[in-house]
N, CA, C and O atoms as a GROMACS GRO file, in nm:
protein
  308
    1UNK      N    1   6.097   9.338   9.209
    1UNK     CA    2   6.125   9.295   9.074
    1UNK      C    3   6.242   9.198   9.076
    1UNK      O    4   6.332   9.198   9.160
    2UNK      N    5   6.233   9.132   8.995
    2UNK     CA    6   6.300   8.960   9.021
    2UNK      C    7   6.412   9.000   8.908
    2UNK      O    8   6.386   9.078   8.817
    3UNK      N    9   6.499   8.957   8.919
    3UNK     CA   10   6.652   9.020   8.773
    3UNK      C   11   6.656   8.822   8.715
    3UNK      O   12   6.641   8.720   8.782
    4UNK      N   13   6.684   8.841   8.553
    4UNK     CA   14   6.622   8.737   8.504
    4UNK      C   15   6.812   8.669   8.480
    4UNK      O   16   6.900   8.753   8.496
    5UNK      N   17   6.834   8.594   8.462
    5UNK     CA   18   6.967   8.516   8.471
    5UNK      C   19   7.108   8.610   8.398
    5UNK      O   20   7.220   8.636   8.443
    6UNK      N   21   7.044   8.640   8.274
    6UNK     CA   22   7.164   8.738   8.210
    6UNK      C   23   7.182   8.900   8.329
    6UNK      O   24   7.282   8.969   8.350
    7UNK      N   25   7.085   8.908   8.367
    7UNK     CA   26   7.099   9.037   8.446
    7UNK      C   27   7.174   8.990   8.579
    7UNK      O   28   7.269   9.048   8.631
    8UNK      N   29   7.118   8.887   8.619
    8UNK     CA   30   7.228   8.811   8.760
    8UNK      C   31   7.402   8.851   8.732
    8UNK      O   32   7.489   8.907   8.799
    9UNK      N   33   7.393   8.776   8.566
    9UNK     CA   34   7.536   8.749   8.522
    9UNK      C   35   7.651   8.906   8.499
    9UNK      O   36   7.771   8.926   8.518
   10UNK      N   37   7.548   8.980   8.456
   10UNK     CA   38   7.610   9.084   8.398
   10UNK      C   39   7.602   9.148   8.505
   10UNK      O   40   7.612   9.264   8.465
   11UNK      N   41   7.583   9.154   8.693
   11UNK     CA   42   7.597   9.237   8.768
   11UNK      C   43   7.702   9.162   8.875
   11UNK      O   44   7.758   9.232   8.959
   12UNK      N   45   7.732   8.986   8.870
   12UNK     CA   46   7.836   8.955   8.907
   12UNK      C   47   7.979   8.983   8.865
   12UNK      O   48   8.079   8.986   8.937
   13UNK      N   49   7.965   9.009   8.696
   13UNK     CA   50   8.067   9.019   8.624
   13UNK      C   51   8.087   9.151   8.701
   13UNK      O   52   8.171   9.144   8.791
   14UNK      N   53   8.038   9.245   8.687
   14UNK     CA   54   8.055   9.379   8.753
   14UNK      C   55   8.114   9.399   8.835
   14UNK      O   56   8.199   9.487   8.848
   15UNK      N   57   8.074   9.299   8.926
   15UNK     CA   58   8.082   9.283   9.072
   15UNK      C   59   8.203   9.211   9.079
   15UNK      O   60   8.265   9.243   9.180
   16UNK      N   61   8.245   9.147   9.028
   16UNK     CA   62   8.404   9.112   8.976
   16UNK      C   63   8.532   9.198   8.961
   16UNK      O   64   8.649   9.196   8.999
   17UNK      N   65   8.468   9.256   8.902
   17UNK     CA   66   8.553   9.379   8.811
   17UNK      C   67   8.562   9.455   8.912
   17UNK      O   68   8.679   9.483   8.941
   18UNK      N   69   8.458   9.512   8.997
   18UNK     CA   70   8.490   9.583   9.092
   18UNK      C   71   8.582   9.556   9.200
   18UNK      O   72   8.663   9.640   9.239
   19UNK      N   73   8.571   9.433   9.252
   19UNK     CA   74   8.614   9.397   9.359
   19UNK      C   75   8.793   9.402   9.306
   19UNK      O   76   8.874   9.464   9.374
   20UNK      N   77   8.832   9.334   9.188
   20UNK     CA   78   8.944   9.320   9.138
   20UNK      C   79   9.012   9.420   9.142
   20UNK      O   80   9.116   9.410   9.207
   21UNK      N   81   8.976   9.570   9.068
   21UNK     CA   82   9.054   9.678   9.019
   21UNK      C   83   9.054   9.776   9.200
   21UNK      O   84   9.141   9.853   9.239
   22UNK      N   85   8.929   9.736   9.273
   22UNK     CA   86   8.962   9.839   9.372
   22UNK      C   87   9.105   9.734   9.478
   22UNK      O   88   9.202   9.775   9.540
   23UNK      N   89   9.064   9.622   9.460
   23UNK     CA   90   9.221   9.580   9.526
   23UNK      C   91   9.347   9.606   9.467
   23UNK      O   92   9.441   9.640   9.538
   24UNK      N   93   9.361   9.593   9.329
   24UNK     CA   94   9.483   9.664   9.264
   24UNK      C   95   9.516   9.808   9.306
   24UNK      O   96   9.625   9.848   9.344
   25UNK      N   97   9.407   9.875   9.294
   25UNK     CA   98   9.446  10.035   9.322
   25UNK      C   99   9.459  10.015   9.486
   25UNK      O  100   9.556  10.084   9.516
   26UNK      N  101   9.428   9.978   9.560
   26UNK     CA  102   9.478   9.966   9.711
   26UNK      C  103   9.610   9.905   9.743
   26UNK      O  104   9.693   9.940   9.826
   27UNK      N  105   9.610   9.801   9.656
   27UNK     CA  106   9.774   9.701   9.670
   27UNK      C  107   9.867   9.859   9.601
   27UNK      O  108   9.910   9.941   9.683
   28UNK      N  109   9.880   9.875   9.501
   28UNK     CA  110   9.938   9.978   9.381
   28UNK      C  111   9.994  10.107   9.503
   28UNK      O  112  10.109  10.139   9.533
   29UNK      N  113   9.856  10.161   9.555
   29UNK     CA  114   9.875  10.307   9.668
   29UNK      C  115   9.970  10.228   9.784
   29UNK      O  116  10.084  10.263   9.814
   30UNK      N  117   9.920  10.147   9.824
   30UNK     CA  118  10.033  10.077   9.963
   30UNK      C  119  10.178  10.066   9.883
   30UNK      O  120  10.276  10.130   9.923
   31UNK      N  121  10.181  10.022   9.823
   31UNK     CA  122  10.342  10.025   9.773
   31UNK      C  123  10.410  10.147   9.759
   31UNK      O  124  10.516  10.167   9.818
   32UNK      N  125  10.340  10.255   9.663
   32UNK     CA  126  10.333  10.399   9.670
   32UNK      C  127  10.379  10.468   9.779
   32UNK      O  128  10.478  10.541   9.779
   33UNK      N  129  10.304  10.443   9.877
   33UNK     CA  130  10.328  10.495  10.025
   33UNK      C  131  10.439  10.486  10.108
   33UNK      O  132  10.500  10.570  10.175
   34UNK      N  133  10.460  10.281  10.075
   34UNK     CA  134  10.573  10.259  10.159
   34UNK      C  135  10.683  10.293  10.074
   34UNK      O  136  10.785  10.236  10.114
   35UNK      N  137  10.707  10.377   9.954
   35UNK     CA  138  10.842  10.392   9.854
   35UNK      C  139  10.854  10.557   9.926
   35UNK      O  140  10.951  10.621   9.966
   36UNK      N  141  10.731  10.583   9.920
   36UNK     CA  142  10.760  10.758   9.984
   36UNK      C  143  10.810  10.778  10.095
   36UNK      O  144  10.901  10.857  10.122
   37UNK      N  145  10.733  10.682  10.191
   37UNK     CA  146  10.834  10.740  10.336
   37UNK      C  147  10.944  10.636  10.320
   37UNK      O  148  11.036  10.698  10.374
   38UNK      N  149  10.990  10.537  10.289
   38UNK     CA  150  11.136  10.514  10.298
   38UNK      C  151  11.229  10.622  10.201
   38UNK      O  152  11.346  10.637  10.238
   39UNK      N  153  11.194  10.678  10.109
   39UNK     CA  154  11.268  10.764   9.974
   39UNK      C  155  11.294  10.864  10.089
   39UNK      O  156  11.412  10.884  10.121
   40UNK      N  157  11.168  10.946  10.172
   40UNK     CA  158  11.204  11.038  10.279
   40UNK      C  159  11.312  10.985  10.378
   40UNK      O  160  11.418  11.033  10.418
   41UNK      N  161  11.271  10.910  10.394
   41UNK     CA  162  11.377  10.894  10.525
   41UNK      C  163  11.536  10.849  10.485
   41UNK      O  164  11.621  10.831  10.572
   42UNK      N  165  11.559  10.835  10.361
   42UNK     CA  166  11.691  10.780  10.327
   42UNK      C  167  11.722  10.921  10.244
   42UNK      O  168  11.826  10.927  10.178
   43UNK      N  169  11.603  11.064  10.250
   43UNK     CA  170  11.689  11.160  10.213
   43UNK      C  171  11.795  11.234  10.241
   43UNK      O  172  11.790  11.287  10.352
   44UNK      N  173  11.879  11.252  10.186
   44UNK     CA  174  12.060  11.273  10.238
   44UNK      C  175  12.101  11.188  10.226
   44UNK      O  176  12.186  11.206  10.140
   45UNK      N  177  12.102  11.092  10.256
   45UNK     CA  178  12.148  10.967  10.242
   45UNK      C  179  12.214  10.878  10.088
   45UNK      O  180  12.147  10.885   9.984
   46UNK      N  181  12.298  10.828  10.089
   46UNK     CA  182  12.346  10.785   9.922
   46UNK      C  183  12.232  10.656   9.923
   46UNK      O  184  12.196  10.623   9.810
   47UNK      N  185  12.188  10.600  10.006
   47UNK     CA  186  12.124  10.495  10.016
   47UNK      C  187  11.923  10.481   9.982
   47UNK      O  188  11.833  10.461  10.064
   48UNK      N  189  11.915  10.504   9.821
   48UNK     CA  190  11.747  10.546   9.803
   48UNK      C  191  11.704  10.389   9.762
   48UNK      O  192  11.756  10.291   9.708
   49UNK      N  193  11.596  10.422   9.811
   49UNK     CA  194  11.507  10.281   9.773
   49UNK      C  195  11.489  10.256   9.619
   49UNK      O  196  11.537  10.346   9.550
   50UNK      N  197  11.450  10.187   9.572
   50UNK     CA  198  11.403  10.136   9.459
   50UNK      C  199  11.276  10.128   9.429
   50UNK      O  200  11.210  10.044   9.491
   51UNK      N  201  11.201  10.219   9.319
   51UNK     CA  202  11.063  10.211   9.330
   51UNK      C  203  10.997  10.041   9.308
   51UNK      O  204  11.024   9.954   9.225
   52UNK      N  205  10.933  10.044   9.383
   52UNK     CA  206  10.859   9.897   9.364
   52UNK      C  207  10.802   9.858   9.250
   52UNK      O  208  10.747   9.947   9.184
   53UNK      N  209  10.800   9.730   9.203
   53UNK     CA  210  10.738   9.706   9.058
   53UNK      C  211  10.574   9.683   9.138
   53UNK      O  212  10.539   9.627   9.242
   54UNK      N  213  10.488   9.770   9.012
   54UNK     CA  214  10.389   9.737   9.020
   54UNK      C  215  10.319   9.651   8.978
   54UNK      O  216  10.337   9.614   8.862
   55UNK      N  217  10.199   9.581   9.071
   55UNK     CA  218  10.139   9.457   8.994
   55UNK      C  219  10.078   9.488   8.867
   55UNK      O  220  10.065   9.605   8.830
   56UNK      N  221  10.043   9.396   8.803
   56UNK     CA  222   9.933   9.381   8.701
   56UNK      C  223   9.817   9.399   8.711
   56UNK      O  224   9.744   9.322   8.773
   57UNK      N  225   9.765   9.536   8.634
   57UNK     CA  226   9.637   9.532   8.636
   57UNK      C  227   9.533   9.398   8.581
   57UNK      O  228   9.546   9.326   8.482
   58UNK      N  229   9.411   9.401   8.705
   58UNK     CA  230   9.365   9.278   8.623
   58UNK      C  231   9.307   9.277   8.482
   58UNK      O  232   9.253   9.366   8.416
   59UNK      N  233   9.338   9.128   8.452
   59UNK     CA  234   9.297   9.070   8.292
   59UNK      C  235   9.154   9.048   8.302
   59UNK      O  236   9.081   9.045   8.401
   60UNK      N  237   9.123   9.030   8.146
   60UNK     CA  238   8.955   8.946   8.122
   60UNK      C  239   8.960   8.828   8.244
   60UNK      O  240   8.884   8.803   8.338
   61UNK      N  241   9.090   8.765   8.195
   61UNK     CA  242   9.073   8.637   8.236
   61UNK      C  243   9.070   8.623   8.403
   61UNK      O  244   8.995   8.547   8.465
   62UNK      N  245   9.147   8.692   8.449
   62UNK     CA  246   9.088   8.753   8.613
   62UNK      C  247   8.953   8.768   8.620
   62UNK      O  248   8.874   8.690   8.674
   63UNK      N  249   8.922   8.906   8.544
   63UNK     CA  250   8.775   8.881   8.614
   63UNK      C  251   8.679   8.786   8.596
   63UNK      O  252   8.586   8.753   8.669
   64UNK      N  253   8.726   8.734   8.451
   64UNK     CA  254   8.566   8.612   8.450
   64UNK      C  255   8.620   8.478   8.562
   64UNK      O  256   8.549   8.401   8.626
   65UNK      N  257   8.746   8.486   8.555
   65UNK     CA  258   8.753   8.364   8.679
   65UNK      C  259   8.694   8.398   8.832
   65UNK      O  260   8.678   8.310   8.917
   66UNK      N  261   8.668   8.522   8.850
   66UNK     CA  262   8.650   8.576   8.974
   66UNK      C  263   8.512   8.577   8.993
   66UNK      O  264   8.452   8.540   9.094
   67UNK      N  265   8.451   8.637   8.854
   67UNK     CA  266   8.322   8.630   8.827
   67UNK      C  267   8.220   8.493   8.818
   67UNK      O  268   8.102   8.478   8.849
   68UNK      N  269   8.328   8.393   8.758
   68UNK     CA  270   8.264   8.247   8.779
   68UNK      C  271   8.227   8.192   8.898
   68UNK      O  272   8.131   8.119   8.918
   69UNK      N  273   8.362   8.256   9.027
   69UNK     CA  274   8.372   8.189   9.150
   69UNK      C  275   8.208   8.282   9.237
   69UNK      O  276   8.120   8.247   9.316
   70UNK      N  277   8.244   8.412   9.160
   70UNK     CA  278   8.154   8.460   9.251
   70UNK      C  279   7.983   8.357   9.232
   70UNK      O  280   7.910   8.305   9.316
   71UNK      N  281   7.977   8.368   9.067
   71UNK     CA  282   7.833   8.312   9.053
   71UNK      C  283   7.771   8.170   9.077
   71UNK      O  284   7.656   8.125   9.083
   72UNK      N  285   7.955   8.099   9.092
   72UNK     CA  286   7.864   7.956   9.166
   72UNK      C  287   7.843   7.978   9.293
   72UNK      O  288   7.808   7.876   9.351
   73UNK      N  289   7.852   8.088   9.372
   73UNK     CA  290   7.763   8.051   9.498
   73UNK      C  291   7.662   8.142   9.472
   73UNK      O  292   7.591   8.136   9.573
   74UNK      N  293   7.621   8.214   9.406
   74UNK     CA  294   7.442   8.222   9.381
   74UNK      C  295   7.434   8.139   9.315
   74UNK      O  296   7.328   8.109   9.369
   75UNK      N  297   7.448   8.044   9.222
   75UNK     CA  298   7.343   7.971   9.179
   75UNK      C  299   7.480   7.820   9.199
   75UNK      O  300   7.577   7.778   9.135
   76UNK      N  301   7.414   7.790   9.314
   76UNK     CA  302   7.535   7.603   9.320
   76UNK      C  303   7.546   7.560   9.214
   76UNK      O  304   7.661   7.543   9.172
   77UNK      N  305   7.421   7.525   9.123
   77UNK     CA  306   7.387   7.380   9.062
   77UNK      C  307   7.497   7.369   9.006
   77UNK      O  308   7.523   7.268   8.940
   0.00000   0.00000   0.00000
């Protein structure tokens, strides 16, 4: 079964969205991680890290730009 252009669109957009939020939550946990074991290792210590600012979750405007890039290479024209 053949998916007709809006169905293309609405599973890149998806496919956008996905790709976007699972790199945030991976960037987000790595920072997480590296605040925990330095916070450990500077325990006792007067010297504590600073929790890291977290990025921005992505916008509309993220994903449809991501989503655009993705859909000009299925369809060039």
């Amino acid at each position: 079964m053949s998916l007709n252009p809006y169905e293309v669109r609405l599973q890149v957009l998806g496919m956008a969205k996905d790709l976007l939020t699972d790199q945030y939550h991976t960037n987000r946990d790595l920072l997480v991680q590296k605040y925990e074991f330095a916070r450990q290792a500077a325990e006792g210590s007067s010297n504590q890290p600073v929790f890291p600012e977290i990025p921005d979750f992505p916008t509309e405007e993220k994903i449809l730009e991501k989503a655009n890039k993705l859909y000009k290479f299925v369809d060039p024209k």
